[in-house]
C-alpha positions as CSV (number, residue, x, y, z in Angstrom):
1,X,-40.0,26.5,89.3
2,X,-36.6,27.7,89.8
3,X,-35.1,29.2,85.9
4,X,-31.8,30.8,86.1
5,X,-31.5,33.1,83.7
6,X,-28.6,35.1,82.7
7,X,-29.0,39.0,82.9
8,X,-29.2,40.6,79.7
9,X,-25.8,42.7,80.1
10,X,-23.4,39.0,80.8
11,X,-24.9,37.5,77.2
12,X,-24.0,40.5,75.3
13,X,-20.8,41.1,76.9
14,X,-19.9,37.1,76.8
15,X,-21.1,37.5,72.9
16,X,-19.0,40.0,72.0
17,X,-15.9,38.5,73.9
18,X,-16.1,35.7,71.5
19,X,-16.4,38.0,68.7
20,X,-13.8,40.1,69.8
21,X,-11.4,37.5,70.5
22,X,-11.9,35.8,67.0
23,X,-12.4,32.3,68.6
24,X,-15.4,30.1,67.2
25,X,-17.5,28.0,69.1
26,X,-16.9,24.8,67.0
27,X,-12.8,24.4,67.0
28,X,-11.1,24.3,69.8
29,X,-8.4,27.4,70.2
30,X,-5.7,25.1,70.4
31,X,-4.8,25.2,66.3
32,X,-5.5,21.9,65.9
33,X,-8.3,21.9,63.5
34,X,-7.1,21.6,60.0
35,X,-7.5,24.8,57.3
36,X,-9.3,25.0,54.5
37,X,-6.4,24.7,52.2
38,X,-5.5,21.6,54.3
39,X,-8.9,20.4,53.9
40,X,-8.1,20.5,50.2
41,X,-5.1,18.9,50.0
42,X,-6.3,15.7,51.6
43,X,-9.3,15.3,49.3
44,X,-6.8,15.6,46.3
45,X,-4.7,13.3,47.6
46,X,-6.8,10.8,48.7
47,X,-8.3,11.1,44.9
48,X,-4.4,10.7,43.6
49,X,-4.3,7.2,45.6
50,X,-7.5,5.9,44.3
51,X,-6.5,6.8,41.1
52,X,-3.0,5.1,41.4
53,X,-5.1,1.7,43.5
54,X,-7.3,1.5,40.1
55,X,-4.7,2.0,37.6
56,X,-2.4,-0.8,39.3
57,X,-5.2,-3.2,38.7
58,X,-6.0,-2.9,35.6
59,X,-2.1,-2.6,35.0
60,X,-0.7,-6.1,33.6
61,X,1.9,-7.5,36.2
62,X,5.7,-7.3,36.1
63,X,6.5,-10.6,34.8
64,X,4.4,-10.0,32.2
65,X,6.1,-6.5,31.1
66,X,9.5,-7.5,32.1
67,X,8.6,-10.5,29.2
68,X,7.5,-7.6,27.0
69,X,10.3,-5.7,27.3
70,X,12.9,-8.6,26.9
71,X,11.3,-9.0,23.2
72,X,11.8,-6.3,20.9
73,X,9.3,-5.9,18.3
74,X,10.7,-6.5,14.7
75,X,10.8,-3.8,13.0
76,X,9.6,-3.5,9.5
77,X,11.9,-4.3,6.3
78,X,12.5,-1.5,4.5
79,X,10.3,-0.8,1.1
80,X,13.7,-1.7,-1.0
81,X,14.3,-5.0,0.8
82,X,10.3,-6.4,0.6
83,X,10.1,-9.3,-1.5
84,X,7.9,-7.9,-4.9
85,X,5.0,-9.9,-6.2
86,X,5.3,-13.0,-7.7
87,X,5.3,-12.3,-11.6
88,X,2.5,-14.3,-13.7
89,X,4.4,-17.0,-15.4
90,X,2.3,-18.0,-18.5
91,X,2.2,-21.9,-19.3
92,X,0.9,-23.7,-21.9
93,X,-0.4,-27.5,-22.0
94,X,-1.7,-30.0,-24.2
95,X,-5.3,-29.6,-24.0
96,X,-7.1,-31.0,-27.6
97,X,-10.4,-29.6,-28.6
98,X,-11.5,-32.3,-30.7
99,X,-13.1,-29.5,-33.2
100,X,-11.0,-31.1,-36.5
101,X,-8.6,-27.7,-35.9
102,X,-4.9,-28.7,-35.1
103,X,-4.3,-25.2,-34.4
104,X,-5.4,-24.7,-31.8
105,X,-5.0,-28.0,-29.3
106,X,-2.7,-25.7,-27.0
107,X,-4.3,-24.1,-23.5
108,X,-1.9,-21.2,-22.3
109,X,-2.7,-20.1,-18.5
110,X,-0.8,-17.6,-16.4
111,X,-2.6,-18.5,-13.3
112,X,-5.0,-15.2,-13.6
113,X,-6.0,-15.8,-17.6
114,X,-6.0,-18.4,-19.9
115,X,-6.2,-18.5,-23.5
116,X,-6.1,-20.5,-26.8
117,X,-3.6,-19.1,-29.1
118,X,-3.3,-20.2,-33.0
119,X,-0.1,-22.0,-33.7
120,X,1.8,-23.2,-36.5
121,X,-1.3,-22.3,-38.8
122,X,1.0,-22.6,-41.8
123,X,1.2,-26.6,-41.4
124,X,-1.4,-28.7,-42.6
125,X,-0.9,-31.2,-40.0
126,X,0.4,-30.7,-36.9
127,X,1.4,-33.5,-34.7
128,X,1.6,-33.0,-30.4
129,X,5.0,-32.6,-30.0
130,X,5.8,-30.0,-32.7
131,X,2.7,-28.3,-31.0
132,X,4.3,-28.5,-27.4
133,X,7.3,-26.8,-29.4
134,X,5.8,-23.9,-30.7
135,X,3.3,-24.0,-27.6
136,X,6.7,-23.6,-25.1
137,X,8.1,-21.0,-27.5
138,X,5.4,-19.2,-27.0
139,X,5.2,-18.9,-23.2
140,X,8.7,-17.8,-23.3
141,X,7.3,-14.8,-25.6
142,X,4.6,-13.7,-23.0
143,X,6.5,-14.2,-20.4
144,X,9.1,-12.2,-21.8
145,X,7.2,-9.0,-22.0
């Protein structure tokens, strides 16, 4: 078997050449190989793309935010321009209770409540239309206050 070896003297002296000389075995001398820091800045870019590639998917398309932004949103009236609540208007109607009581033949409802008030209990006989009298009199007193 014929082995070449190297003598013992050339491997420490070729060794410490390459220690000596700062060059490593795995880049080449010519400067080519990226640094570290370069290294770095390519993974964070390449995250910033991704990022940017997902986000413009999910984004909605032009057409559709040039159309949003061609609308304006109305904006809310103002507290002293809002239209207020409809006020509870009371009215009363013929409604007979066939209990032998003229009195109280008159049904007042405001649309929340209703009640039966007592009118003309003075009379001793009340016919319908002085009861719708009294009955609209009345309703102009609740709904006065």
């Amino acid at each position: 078997m014929n082995k070449q070896s190297c003598p013992w003297p050339a491997a420490v002296a070729l060794a410490l050449g390459l220690a000596l000389s700062s060059c490593a075995l795995e880049e080449p001398a010519s400067g080519d190989a990226p640094s570290r820091a370069d290294k770095v800045k390519d993974r964070k870019q390449k995250a910033a793309a991704k990022k940017r590639k997902t986000a413009a998917g999910k984004a909605p398309s032009k057409k559709a935010t040039a159309a949003a932004k061609a609308k304006p949103k109305p904006k809310p009236a103002p507290k002293s321009q809002r239209k207020p609540a409809p006020e509870q208007v009371w009215v009363c109607s013929w409604s007979p209770t066939f209990d032998d009581d003229w009195h109280n033949d008159v049904l007042c409802d405001n649309g929340i409540a209703s009640e039966r008030p007592r009118l003309r209990e003075g009379d001793d006989f009340v016919e319908q239309a002085e009861m719708m009298e009294s009955a609209k009199e009345y309703a102009r007193q609740r709904n006065a206050g």
